[in-house]
C-alpha positions in Angstrom: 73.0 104.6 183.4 71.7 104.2 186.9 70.8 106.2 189.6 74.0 107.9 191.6 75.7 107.1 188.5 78.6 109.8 188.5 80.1 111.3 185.3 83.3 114.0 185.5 83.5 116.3 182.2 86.6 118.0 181.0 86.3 120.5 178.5 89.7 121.9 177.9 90.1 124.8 175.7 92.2 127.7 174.5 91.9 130.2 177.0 89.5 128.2 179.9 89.6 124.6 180.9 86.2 123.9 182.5 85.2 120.9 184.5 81.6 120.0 186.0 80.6 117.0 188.1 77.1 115.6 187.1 75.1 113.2 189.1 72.2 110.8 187.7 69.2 111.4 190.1 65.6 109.7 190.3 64.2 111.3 187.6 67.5 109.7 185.3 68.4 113.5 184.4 71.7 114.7 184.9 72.0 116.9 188.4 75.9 119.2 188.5 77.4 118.9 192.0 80.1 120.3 191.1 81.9 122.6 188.6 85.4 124.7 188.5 86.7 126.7 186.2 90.7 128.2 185.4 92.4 129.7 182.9 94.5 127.9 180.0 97.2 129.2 178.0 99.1 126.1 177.0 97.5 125.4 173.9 97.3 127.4 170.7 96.0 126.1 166.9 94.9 122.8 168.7 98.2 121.8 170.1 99.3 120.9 172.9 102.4 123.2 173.5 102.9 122.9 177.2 101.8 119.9 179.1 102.7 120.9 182.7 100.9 124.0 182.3 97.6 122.3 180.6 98.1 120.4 183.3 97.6 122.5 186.1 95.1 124.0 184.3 93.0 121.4 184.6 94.0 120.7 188.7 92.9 124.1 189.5 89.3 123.3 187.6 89.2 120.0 188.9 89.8 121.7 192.7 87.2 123.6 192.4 84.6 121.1 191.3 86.0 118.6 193.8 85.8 121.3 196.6 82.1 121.9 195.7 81.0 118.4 195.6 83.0 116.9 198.1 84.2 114.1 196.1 87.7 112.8 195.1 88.1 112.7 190.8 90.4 109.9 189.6 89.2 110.3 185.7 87.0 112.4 183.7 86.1 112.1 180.2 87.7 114.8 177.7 86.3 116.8 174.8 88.0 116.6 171.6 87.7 119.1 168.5 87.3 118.3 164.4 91.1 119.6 163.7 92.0 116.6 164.9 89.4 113.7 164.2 87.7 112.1 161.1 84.9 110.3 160.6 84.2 107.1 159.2 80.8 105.6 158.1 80.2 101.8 158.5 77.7 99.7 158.1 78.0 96.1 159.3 76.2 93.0 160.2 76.2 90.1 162.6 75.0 87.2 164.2 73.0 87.1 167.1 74.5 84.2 169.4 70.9 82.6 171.0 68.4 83.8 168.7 65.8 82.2 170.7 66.7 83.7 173.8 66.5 87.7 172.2 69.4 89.9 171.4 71.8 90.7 174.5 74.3 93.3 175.4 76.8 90.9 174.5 75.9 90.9 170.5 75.5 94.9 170.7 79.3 94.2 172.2 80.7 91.8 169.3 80.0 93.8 166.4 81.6 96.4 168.4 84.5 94.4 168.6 84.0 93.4 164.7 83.8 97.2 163.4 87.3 98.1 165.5 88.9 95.3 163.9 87.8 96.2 160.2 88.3 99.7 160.4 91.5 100.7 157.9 93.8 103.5 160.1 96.5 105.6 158.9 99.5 105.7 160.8 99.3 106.7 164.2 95.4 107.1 164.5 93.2 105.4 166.9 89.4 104.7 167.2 87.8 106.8 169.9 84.3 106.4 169.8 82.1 104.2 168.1 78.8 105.9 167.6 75.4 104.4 167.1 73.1 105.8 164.3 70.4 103.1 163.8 69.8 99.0 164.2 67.9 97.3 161.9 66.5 93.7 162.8 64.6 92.1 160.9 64.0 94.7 158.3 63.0 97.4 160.9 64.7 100.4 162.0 65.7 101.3 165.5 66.9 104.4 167.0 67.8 102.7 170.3 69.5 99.6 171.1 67.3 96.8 170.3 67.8 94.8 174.0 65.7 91.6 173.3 64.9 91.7 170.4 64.3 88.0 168.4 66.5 88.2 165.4 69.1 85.5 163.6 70.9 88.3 162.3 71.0 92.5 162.7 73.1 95.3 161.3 74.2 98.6 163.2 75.1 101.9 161.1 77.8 103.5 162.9 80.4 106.5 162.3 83.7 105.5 163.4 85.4 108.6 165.1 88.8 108.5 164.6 91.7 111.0 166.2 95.2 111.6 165.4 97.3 109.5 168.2 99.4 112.4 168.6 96.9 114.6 170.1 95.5 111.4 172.3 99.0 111.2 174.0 99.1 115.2 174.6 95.8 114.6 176.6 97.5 111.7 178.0 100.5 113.7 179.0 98.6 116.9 180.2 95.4 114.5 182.6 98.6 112.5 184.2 100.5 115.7 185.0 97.0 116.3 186.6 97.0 112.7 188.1 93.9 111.9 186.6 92.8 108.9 183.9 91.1 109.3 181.2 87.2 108.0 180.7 87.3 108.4 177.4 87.4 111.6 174.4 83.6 113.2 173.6 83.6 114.6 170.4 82.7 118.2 171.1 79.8 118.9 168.7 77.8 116.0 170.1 78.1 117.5 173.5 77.0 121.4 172.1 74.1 119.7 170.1 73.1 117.6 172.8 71.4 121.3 174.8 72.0 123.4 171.5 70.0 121.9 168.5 66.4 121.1 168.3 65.2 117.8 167.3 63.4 119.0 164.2 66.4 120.8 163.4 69.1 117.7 163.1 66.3 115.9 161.5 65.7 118.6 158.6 68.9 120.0 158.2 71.3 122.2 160.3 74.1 123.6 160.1 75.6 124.7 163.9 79.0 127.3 164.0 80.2 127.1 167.5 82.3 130.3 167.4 84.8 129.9 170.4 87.8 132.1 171.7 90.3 130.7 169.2 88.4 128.2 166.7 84.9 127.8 165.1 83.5 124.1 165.1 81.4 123.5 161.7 78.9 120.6 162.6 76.2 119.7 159.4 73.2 117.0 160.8 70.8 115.8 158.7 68.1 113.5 158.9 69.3 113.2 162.9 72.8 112.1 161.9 76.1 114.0 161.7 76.9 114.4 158.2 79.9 116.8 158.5 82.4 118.1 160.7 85.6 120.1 160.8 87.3 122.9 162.9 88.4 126.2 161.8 91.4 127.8 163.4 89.6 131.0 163.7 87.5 132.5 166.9 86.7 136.3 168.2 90.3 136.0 169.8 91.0 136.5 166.4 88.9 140.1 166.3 90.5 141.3 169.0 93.9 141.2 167.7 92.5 142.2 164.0 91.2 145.5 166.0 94.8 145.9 167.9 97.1 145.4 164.7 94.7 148.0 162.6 95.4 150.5 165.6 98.0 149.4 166.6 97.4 149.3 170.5 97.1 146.8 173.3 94.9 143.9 173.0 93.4 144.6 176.6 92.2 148.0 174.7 91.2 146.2 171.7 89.0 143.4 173.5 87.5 146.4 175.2 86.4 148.6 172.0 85.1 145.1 170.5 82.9 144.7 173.3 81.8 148.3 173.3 81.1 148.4 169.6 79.6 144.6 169.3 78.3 145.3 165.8 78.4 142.8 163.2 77.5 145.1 160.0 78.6 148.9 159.4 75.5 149.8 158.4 73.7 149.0 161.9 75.7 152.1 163.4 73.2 155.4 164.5 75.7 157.4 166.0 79.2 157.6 163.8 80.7 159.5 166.7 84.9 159.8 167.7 86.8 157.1 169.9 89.9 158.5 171.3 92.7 155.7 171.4 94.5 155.3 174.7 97.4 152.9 174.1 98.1 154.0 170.6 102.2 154.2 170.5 102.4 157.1 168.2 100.2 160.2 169.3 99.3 160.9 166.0 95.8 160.0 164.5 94.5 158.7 168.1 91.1 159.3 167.1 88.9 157.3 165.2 85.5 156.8 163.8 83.5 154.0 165.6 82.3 152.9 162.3 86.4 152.2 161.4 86.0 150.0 164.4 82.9 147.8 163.6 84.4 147.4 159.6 87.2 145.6 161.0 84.9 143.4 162.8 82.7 142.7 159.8 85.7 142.1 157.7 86.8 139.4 159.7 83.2 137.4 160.6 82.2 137.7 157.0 85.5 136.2 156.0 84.4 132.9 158.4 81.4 132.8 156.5 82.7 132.8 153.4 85.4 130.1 154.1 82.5 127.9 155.6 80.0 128.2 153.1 83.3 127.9 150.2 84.0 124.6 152.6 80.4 123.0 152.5 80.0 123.2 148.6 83.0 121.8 148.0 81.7 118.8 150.3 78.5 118.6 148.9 77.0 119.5 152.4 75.6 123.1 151.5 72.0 121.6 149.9 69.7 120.0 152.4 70.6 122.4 155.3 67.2 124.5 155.9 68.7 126.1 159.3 71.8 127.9 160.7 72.1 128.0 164.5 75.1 130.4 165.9 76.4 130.2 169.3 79.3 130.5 171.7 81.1 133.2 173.1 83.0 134.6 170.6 80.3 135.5 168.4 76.9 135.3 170.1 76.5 138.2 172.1 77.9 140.4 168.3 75.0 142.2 167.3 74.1 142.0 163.4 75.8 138.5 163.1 72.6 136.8 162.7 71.9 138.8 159.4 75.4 138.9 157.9 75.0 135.6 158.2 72.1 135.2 156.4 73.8 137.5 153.4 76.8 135.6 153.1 75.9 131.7 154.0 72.3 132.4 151.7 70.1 130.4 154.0 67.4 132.7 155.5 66.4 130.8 158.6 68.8 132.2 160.9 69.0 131.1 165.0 71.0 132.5 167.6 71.6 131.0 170.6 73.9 132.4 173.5 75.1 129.8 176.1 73.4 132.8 178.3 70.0 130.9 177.3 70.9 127.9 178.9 69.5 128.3 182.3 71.0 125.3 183.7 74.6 126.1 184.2 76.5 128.9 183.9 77.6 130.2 180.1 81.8 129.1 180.6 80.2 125.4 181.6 78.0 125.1 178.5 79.9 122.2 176.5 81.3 120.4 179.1 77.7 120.0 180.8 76.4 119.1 177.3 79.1 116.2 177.6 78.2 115.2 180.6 74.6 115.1 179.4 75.4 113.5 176.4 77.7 110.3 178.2 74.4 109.5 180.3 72.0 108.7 177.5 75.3 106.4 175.6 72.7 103.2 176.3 72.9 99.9 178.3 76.4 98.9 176.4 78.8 101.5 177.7 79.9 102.0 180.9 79.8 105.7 181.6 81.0 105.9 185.4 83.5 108.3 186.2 86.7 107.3 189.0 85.7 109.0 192.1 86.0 108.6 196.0 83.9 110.4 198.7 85.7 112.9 200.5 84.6 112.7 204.5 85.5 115.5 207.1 86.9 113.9 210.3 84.3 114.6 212.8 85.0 117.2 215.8 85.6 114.0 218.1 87.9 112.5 215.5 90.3 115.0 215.8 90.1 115.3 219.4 91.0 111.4 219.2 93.7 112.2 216.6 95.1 114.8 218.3 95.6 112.8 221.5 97.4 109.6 219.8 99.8 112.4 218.7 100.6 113.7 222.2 100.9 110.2 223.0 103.3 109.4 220.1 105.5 112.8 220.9 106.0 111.9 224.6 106.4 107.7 223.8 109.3 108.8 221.4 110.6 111.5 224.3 110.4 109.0 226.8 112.6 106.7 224.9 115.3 108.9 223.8 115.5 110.2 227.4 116.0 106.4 228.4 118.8 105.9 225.7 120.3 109.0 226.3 120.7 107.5 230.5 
């Protein structure tokens, strides 16, 4: 990573498709010049179902972040969720090709090389990422990559990410409808972690529930690696249209009664008082009790709970984890889901945090800047740089100039037909 080192971020999900434009500056932190935003509707349970329309999805965000920065994107890098990716941990060592003259990029780049080889893949899977957990040279753990370091021999702990070559060529499908490459696919919980999760935390034990429109990520770290990861089809889309089939009225009335009455637990409720129903097809029984309201919305949250918690003791994950932290949209801002959490996952230390506390970028941005973020700090052996080109504005005398060779042109091409025509 150097300075003016440019990095494009895609983070394309169920309902948004978000795109920001980060720039390295002197202080080597990540500054966004740009950022665009649009809606998404091609894409339900993690498929692709309509490329052309991902696809201008993800032209209309990337407009808008290259109208704000005033740069050209050719590629971008591209988040990518636990339904479809698994994870493989390998431990491997090599040789070190001058041991006199210190460890180079180069080795760091061989055993790269060596693990992609090695690595068993079912049919129609494909390595994505090779991620880093620790080097240890002679005897001696290192977080970072040892550069220089005097050593015959040195091992690297990795986890292999690995993603269904199916979904890969969806991406594929959807960026080139977009005309864009692609840099490479982020694995999304690195990218929420990277601005979500405290260090203490991944070191202790943490379990992070990135509650979105239509899924909930489940990300376990412990001891500052990523133990566990999966995606559940399930988000606070999901309330919405529990709230509209128990009442059977619109959605848009639905998403507006769960907002109203954001509670998370019955028993939070002061005021039990009457909510008339508006869109209700039958007149009969339009009225209801709020509390009717906020049951179906702790039916459903409590249910995620109890499905992850069910999930993570049959993986062995649920000991060792001394912290939950919630966040994204479709849960964050529901009041009371911090303590039904606690009730149903049984682990008292409870955190909250709503992309709103992020002061850095607005809340719809929050994973794609934490990509962005997180592809800065990869280290000395991955080129990060994103395709771009500098978009320049001809200058007032430029198109004076330009407008005057096209006079020209027009009356050189009269001037000749009036000859031929003679």
């Amino acid at each position: 990573m150097a300075i003016g080192d440019i990095i494009v971020g895609l983070d394309i999900g169920v309902s948004k498709i978000s795109c920001v434009i980060g720039q390295v500056n002197k202080f080597s932190e990540i500054e966004v010049i740009g950022y665009g935003l649009s809606n998404n509707s091609g894409i339900k349970r993690g498929q692709i179902l309509d490329y052309e329309r991902v696809g201008q999805s993800i032209k209309d965000a990337v407009n808008s972040a290259e109208q704000i920065s005033e740069l050209s994107i050719n590629s971008a890098y591209v988040n990518i969720k636990g339904m479809n990716v698994r994870i493989e941990k390998v431990v491997m060592e090599s040789e070190v090709e001058r041991p006199n003259d210190g460890m180079t990029v180069n080795d760091i780049y061989n055993l790269y090389t060596k693990i992609q080889i090695s690595t068993r893949l079912e049919r129609d899977e494909q390595i994505i990422d090779i991620l880093p957990s620790a080097y240890v040279v002679n005897g001696r753990i290192y977080k970072d990559e040892p550069i220089g370091a005097f050593c015959k021999t040195f091992q690297m702990e990795v986890e292999v990410v690995i993603a269904r070559g199916e979904y890969i060529e969806g991406i594929q499908k959807a960026l080139r409808y977009a005309n864009l490459k692609i840099d490479g696919l982020i694995l999304e919980t690195l990218a929420t972690s990277n601005i979500i999760l405290m260090p203490e935390e991944k070191q202790n034990g943490v379990l992070m529930l990135d509650v979105g429109g239509g899924h909930t990520d489940i990300s376990v770290y412990k001891k500052d690696k990523l133990e566990f990861y999966t995606t559940l089809p399930v988000g606070g889309n999901h309330i919405t249209n529990d709230i509209s089939l128990t009442f059977d009225i619109s959605t848009d009335e639905a998403e507006k009664l769960k907002r109203q009455y954001n509670l998370a637990l019955v028993s939070m409720i002061t005021n039990n008082h009457e909510v008339k129903l508006t869109s209700k097809a039958v007149a009969s029984n339009d009225v209801i009790k709020c509390s009717e309201i906020v049951q179906v919305i702790e039916a459903r949250i409590k249910e995620v709970y109890q499905l992850i918690r069910r999930m993570l003791q049959e993986k062995g994950m649920i000991t060792g984890i001394s912290t939950v932290v919630l966040t994204g949209q479709g849960i964050s801002n529901i009041v009371g889901a911090e303590e039904l959490a606690k009730r149903t996952l049984k682990i008292n230390n409870i955190r909250v945090c709503s992309p709103k506390l992020i002061n850095v970028i607005k809340p719809q941005h929050t994973t794609v800047y934490g990509m962005v973020r997180y592809i800065s700090g990869l280290g000395l052996s991955k080129h990060v740089n994103s395709d771009v080109q500098i978009v320049t504005e001809p200058t007032f005398k430029d198109k004076i100039f330009e407008g005057f060779e096209n006079f020209k042109d027009k009356i050189f091409f009269r001037n000749k037909k009036d000859k031929r025509d003679f």
